[in-house]
PAZAKOL-894698 format. One record per residue: residue in one letter; z, x, y of N, C-alpha, C, O in turn. Coordinates in steps of 0.001 Angstrom, whole numbers, plus 500000, padded with zeros to 6 digits. Layout:
<sites>
AZXYZXYZXYZXY...
</sites>
This chain:
<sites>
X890811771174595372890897770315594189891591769035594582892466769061595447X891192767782593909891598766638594302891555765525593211890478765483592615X892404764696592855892455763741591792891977762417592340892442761650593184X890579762397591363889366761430591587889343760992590629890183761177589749X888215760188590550887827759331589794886468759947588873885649759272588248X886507761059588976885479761679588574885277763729588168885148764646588980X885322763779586856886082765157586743886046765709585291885155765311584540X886918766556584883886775767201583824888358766544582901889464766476583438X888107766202581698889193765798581227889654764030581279889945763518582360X889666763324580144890203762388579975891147761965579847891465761900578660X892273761378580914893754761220580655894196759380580141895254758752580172X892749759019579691893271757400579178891890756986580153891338757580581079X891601755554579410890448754536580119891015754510581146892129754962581413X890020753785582029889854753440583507890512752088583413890099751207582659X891585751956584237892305750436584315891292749750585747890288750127586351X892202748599585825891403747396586770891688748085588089891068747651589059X892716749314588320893389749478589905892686750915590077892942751465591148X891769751670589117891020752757589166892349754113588985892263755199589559X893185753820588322893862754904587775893680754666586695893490753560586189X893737756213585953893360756410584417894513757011583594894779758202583436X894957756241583248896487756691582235897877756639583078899059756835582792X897116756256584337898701756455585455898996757626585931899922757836586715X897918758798585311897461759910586346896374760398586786896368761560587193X895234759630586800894140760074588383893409761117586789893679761199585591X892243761826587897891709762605586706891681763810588076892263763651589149X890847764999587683891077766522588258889189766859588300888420766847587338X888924767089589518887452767260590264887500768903590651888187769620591379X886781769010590069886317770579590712885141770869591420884389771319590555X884563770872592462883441770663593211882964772291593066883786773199592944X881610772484593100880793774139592940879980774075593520878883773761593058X880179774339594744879057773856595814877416775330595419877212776447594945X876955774541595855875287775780595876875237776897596233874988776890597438X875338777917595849875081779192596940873847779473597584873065779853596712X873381779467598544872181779823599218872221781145599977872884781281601005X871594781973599511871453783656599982872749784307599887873706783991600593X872766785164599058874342786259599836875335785422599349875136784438598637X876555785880599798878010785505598801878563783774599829878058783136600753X879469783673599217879686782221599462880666782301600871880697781387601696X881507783646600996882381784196601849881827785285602803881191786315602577X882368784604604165881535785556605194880857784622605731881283784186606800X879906784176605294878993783380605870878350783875607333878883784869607825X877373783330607981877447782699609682877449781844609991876883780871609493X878405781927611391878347780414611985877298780004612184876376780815612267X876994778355612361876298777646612376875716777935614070876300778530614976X874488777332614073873668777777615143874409777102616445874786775937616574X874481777974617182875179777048618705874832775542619265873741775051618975X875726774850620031875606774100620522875349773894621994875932774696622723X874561772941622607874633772910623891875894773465624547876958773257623963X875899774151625698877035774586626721877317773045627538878147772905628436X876524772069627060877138770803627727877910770528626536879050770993626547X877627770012625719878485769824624916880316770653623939881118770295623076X880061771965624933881356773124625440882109772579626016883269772306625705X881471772323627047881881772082628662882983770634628214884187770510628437X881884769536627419882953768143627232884063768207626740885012767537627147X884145769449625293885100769893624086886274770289624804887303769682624507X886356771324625832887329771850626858887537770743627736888682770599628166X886859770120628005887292769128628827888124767797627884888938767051628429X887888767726626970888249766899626202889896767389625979890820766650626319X890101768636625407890750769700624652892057769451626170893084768781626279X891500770144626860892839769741628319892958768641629082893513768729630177X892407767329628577892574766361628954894180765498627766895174764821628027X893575766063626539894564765855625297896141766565625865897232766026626051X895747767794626005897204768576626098898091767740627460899289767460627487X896806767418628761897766766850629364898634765447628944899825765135628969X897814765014628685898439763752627515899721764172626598900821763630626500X899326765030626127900661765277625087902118765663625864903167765259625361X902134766309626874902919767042627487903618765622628291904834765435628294X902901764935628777903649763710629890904385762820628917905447762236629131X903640762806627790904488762081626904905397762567626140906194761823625569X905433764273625967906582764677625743907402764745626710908279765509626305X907703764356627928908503765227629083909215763258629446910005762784630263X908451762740628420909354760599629007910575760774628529911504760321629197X910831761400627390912260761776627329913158760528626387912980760308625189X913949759954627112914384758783626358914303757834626885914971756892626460X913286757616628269913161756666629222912671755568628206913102754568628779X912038755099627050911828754327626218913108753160625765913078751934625660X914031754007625594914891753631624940916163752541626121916916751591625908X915820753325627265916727752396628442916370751406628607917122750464628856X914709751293628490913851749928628877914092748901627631913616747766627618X914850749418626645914827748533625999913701748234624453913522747389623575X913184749557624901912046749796623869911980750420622730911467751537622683X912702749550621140913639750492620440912083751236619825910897751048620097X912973752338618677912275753289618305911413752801617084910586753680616842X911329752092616507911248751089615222909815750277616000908844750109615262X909721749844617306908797749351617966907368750135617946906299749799617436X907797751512618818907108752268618277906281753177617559905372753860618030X906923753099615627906320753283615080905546752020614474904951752198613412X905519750996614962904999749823614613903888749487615064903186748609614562X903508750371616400902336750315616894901206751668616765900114751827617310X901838752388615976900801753061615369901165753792614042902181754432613771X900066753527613290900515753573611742900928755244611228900928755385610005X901239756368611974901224757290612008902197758138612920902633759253612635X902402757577613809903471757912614626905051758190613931905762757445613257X905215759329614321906814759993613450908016758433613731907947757638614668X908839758425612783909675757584612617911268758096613145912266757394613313X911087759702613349912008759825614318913035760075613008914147760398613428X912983760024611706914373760513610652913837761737610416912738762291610420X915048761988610197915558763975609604914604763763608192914469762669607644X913840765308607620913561765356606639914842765311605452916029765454605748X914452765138604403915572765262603668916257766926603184915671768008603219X917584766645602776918145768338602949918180769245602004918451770445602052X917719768188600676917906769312599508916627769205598899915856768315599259X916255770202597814915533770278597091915685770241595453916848770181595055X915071770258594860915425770311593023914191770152591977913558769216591488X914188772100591870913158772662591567911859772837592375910661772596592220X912609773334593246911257773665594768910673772535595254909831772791596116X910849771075594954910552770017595170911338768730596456912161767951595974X911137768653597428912047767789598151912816766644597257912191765825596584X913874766677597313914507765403596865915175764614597624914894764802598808X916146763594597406916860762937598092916462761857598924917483761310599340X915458761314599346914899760283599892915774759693600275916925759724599839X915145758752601593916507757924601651915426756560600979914249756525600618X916661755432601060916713754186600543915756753333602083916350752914603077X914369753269601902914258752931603153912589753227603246912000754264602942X912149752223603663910629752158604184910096754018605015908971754485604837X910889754544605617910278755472605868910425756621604660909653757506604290X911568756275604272912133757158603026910829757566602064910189758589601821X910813756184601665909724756309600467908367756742600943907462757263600291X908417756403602276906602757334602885906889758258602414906519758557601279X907947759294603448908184760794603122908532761504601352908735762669601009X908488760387600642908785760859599078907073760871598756906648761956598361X906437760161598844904885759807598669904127761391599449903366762118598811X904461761606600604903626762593601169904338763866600524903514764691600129X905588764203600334905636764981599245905388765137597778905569766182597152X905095764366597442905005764121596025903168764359595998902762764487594843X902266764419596870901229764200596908900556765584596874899566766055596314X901495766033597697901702767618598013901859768336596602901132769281596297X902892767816595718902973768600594641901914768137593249901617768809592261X901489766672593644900821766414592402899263767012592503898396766871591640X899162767541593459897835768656594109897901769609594380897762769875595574X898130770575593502898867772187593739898104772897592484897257772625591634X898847773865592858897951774908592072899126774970590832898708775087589680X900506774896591059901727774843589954901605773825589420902630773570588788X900607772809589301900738771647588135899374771862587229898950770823586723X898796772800587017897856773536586533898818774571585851898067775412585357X899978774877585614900179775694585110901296775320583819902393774853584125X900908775577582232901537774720581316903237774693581772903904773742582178X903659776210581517905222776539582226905824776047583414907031776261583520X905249775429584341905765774541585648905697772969585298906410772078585762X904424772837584152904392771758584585905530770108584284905826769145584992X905899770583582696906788769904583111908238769304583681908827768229583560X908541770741584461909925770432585185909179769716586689909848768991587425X907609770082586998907162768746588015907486766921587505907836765811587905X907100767620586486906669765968586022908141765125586003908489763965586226X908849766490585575910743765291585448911372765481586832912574765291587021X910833765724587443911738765452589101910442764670589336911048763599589372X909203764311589521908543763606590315908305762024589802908298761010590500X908128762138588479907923760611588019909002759916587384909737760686586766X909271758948587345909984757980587115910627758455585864909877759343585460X911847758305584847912120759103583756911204758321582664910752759017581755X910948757192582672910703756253581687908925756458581625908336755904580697X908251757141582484906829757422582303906732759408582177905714760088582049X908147759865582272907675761163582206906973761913581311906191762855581439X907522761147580130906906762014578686905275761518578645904440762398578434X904939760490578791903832760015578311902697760564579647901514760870579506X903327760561580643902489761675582062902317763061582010901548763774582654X903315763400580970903434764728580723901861765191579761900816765810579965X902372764613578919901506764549577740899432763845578146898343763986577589X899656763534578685898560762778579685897890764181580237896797764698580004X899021764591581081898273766378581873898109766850581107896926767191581071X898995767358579766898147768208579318896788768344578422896202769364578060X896501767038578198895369766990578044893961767261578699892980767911578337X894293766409579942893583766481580974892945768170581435891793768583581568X894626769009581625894720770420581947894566771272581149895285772271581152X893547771080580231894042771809578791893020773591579033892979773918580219X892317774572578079892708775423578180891021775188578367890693776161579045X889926774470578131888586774174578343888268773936579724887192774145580285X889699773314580370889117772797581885890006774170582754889530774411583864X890820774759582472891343775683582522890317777504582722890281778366583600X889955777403581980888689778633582281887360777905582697886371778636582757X887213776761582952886318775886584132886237776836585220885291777562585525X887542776701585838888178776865586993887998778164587161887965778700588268X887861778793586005888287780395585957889869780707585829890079781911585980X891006779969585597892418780370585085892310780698583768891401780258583064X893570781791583183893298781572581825894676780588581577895213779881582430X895152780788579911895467779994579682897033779578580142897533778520579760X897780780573581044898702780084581679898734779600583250899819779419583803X897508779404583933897182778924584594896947779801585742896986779421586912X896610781427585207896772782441586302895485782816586525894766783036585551X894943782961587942894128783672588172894050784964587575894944785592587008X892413785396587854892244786830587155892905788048588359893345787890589498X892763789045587666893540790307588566892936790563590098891808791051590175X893486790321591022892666790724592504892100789245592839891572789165593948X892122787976592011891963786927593131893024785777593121893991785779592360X892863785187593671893726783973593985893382782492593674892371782096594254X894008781598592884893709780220592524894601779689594001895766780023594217X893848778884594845894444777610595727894342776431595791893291775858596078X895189775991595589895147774503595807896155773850596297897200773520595738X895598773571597989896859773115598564896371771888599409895236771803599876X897540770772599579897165769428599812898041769475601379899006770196601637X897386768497602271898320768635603512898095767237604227897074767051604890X898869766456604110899098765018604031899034765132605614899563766068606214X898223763923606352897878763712607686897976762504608144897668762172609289X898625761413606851899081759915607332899839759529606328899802760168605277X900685758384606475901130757691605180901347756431605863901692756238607029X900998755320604613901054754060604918901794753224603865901616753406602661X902733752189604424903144751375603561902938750111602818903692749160602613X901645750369602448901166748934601927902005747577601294901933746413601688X902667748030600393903719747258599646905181747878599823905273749105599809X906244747158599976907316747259600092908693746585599824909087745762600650X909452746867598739910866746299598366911849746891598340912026748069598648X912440746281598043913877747019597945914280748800596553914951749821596700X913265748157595187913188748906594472912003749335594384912306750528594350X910831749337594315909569748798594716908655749054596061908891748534597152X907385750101595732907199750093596746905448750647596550905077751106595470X904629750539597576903034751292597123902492751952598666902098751259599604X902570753274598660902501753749599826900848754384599231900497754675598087X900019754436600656899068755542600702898898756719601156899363756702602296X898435757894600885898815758826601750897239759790602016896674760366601086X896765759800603344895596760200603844895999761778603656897091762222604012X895200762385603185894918764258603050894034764738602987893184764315602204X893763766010603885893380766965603446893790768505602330894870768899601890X892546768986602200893368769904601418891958771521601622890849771718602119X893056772290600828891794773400600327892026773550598551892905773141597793X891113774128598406891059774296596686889494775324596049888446775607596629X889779775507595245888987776999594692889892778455594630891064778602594975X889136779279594184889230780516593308888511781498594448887287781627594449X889421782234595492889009783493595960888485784704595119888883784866593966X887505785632595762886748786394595223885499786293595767884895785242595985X884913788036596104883735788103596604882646787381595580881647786755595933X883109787636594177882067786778593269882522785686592873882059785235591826X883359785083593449883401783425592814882567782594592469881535782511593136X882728781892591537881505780727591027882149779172591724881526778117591599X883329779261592370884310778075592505884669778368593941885899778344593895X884284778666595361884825779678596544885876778156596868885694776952596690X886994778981597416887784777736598140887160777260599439886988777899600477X886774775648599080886590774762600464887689773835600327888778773897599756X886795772514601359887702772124601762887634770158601697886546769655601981X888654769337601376888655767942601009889074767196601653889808767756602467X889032765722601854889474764949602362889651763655601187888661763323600534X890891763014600995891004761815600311892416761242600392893330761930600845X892579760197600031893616759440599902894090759181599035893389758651598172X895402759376598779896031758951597222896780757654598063897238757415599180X896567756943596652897769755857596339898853756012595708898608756808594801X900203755619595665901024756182594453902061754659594591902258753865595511X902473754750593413903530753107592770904682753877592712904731754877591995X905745753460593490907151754809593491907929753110593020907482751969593136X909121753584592523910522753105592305911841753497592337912413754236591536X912241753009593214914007753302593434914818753475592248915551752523591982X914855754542591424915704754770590710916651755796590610916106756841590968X917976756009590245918755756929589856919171757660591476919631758802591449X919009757037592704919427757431593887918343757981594572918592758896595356X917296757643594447915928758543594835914572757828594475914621757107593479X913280757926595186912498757566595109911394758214594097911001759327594444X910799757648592817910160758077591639908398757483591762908123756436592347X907355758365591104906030757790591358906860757114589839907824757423589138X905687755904589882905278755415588694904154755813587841904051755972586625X903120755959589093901646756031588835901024755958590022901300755362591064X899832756905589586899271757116591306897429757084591173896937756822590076X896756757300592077895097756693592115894855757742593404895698758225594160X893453757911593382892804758728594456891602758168594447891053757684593457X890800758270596488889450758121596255889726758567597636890671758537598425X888124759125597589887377760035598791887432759056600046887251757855600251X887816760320600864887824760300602498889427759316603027890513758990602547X888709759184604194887917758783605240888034760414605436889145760936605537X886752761230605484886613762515606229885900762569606890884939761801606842X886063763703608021885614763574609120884235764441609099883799764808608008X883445764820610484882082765333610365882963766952610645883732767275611551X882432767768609385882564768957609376882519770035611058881593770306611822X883588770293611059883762771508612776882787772704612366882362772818611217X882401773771613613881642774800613866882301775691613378882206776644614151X883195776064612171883799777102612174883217778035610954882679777769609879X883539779123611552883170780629610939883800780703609794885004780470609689X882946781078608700884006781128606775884648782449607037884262783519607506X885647782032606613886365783347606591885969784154605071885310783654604160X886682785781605102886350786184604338887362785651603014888412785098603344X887155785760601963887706786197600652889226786306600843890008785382600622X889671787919601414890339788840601445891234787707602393892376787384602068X890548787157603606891316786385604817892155785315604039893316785140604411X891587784473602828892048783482602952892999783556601665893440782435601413X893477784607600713894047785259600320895302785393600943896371784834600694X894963786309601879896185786365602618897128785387603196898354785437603293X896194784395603596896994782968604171897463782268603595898177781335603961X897016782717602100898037781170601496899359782497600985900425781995600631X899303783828600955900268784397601043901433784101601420902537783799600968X900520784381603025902343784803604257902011783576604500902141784754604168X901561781884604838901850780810605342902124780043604127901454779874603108X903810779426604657904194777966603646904008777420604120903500777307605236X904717776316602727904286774732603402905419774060603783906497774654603805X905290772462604203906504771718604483907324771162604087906663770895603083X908074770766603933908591769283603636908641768614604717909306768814605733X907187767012604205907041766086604911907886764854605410908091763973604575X908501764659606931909075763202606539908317762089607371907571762420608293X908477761056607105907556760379607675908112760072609635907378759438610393
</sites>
């Protein structure tokens, strides 16, 4: 699941910056079933053994790469080559600060005051405004008062639940407290793979944040099977009250990449994984 521009539920007209009420709208994709259940699947038909041969070659050409450049050590830093340089030359490269240490209400808090700060508030916040707990009436608004600004909370609040209401809600197949049925699993999990600082002030700031995600309703009979997304949110944060706040945030598709050879797992598999595997807290 991913907040597009295109979806179930009206949270306010379409403004000039393609956010709608100052919260995005909610896409549920139902892809086709062709023969047999949606889980399980087979892999896709093989590829040349030349084209093996490049992947492994590619694959341990990378690791050696990674390893020499982990093993430079702090030789960067003698030459004179501060650390600030380096994330300057690639828009993605770690910034080298501690995540932040506390949380409040399962949510990272504490940001620092600071261009990387506010990335790492954006890639968390992106994380939570794409979850499966903001679908749920009882969570949702102690999200909404730690994540948005205090002065837009009520009216964002009130915004979701429209949007989330109990029609788009058994869409999905949740009922009306946002729970899956007995024996399957609702997922929806977002996993931020860049952040960028487009705009930047002192109070003031408009970061983007590149993700993937998964989303859907496990079950051998699903009408909704969990796949898988690629998109970018935008979000308008402000320095208030010691911490970094969205204002208002926007989504649109991709940049995604050409789908890998991999085998669907079952039902039961992917169940389990969002079980026993958490998630992070992102810093930039």
């Amino acid at each position: 699941m991913s907040l597009g521009d295109d979806g179930y539920g009206d949270a306010g007209s379409r403004g000039d910056d393609g956010t709608y009420g100052g919260t995005g709208q909610t896409r549920t994709r139902l892809p086709e079933q062709q023969g047999g259940g949606v889980y399980g699947g087979a892999r896709r038909g093989r590829q040349s053994s030349s084209r093996s041969l490049v992947t492994v070659v590619g694959v341990v050409v990378l690791l050696i790469a990674a390893i020499a450049f982990a093993n430079r050590g702090g030789d960067d830093s003698e030459n004179g080559d501060s650390g600030k340089d380096r994330v300057e030359s690639a828009a993605t490269a770690p910034s080298g600060q501690q995540p932040v240490g506390s949380k409040t209400g399962g949510i990272p808090s504490g940001f620092p005051h600071s261009e990387q700060g506010v990335e790492s508030a954006a890639a968390n916040y992106a994380v939570v405004l794409v979850s499966a707990d903001i679908l749920k009436p009882a969570r949702r608004p102690e999200i909404v008062r730690q994540v948005f600004d205090a002065d837009k909370a009520s009216e964002l609040e009130r915004s979701l639940d429209q949007v989330y209401d109990k029609a788009f809600l058994d869409k999905v197949g949740l009922d009306e407290n946002g729970d899956a049925p007995k024996g399957d699993t609702y997922v929806s999990r977002t996993m931020p793979v860049g952040t960028k600082a487009t705009d930047y002030a002192d109070s003031t700031a408009t970061v983007e944040v590149w993700c993937t995600g998964v989303y859907g309703m496990t079950g051998e009979s699903s009408d909704n099977p969990v796949t898988s997304d690629w998109f970018t949110m935008t979000l308008q944060l402000r320095w208030t009250d010691g911490d970094w706040k969205v204002d208002s945030f926007s989504q649109k598709e991709g940049p995604a990449p050409v789908n890998g050879d991999n085998k669907v797992s079952t039902s039961d598999e992917i169940s389990k994984a969002v079980e026993e595997y958490g998630g992070f807290t992102y810093a930039r």
